[in-house]
N, C-alpha and C positions, 0 to 999 in steps of 0.2 A: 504494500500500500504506500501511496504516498501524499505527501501532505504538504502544504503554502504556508512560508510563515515570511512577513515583512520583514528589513533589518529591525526594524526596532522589536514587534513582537521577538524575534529572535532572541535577541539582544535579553529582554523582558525573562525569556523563558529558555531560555538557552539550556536549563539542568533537565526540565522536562523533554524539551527535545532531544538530547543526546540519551534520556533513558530511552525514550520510542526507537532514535534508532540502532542503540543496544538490540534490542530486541528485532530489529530486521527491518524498522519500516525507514523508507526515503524522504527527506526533505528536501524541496527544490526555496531558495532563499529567492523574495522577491523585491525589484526596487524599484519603485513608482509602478508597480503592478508588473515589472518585467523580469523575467527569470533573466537571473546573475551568477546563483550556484545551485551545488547541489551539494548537501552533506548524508554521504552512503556509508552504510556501512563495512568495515572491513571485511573482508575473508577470511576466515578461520583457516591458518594452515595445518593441515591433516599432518601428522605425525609419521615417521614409518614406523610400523609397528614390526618387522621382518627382521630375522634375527639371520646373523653369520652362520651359516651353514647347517640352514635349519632344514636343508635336502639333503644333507650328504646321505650318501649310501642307498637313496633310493634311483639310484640312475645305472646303468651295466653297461659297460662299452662292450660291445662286440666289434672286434675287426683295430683295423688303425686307421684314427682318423686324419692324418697325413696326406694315404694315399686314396687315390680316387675309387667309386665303385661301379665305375664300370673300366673295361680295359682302353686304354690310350689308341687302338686301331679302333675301336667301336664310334670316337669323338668327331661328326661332322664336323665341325667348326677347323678342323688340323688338316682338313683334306684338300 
């Protein structure tokens, strides 16, 4: 949601406004009726929650992964 507030109401109410947009909602700042700004709220940045080597062991190399799997005469592109 978003919501109009003059510099001055702003000004006036500035703690109420910044709890609103704690809570998610948008103010566009208005001046002589014209939008001037807008005070959004931040992003929460997600954390990693993934821990070092919290796969090991579930993965099986079959073969070497080096060399190719199919043979070097089979490769159109070499032709």
């Amino acid at each position: 949601m978003t919501m109009e507030r003059s510099v001055a109401e702003l000004k006036s109410h500035l703690s109420h406004v910044l709890a609103k947009v704690e809570q998610g909602e948008r103010c566009v700042v208005l001046k002589h009726n014209k939008p001037i700004a807008e005070v959004v709220p931040i992003k929460k940045k997600r954390i990693n929650q993934t821990k070092i080597g919290c796969a090991k062991g579930t993965v099986k190399i079959l073969g070497d992964l080096t060399e190719p799997l199919i043979p070097v005469e089979d490769w159109e592109m070499l032709r």
